[in-house]
N, C-alpha and C positions, 0 to 999 in steps of 0.2 A: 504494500500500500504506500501509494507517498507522501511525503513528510507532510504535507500542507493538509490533507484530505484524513490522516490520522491526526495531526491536531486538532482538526475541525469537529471531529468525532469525539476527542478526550473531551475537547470544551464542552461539548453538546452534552456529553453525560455527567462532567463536572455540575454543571446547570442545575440539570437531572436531579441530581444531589446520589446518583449510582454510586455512591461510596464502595461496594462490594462489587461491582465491575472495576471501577478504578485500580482497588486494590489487587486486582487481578489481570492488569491490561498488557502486562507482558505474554500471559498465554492467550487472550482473546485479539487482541487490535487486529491478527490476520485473518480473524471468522470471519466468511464470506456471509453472514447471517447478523454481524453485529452492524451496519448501517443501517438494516429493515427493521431490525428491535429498538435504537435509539429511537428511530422515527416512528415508532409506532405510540413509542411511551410520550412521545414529545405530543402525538396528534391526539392520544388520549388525554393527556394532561391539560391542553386546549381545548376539547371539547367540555372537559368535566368544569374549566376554571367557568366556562362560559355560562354554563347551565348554571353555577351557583348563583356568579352573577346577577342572571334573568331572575331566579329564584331569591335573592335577596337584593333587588330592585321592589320586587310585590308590584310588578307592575299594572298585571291580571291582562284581560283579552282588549282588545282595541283594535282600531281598523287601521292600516297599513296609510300613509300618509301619500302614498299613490292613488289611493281610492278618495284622497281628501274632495270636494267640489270647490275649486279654486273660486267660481263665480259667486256664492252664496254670499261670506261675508264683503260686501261691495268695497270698505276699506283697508280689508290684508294686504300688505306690500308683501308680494310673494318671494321677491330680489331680499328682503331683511329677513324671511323666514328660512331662505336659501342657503343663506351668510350663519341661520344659526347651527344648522346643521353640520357644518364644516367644524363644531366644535371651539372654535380661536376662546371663545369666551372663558373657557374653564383655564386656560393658561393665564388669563389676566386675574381671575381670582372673581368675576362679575357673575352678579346673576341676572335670569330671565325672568321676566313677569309679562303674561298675557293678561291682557284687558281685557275686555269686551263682555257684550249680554249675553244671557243664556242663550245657549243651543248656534253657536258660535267656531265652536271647533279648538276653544283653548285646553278642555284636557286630554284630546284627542291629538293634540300637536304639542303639548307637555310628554307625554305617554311615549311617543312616537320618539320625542329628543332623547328620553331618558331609557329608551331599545337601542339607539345609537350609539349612546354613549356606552353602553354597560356592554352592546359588541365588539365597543374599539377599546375594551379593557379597563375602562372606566367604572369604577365601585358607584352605584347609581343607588339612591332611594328615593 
């Protein structure tokens, strides 16, 4: 295996925290079987971080903000609703507050932010 590509591989299960691979990477580094098992634990560990996530968001069921009716509320700036999705805001330390009357679309585009955030690894409540 070459150097760069078994580095790549030590870090990966460093990560991991495989302390009992590590400890053993002199007789393993050349298993043709150990790149498909870091990966597997890696894609496993991302699906599970994810699901927590969802699951300690409480965000519950909500409609997908594709399905939103952009026409209804007549004064949404959909360009500022665009901008919030992109996230920049949680790097500055700011928060979001939707205005508007009932039956509007603010907790369904609240809902909607905090499914985005909590997919791009963002602890959400």
């Amino acid at each position: 295996m070459p150097k760069r590509a078994d580095d790549e591989l030590r870090s990966a299960a460093a990560k991991l925290r495989l302390y009992g691979l590590l400890a053993n990477w002199a007789e393993v580094a050349s298993e043709p079987w150990l790149s498909r098992v870091i990966a597997m634990e890696q894609d496993e560990r991302a699906r599970r971080s994810h699901a927590y996530r969802m699951r300690n968001a409480k965000i519950g069921a909500f409609k997908h903000r594709a399905d939103f009716d952009w026409t209804h509320p007549k004064k949404l700036d959909r360009a500022l609703i665009d901008e919030l999705f992109t996230l920049d805001f949680l790097g500055e330390g700011a928060n979001v507050v939707f205005i508007g009357p009932n039956g509007t679309g603010k907790t369904m585009l609240a809902k909607n932010l905090a499914y985005e955030a909590a997919s791009r690894g963002v602890s959400t409540r």
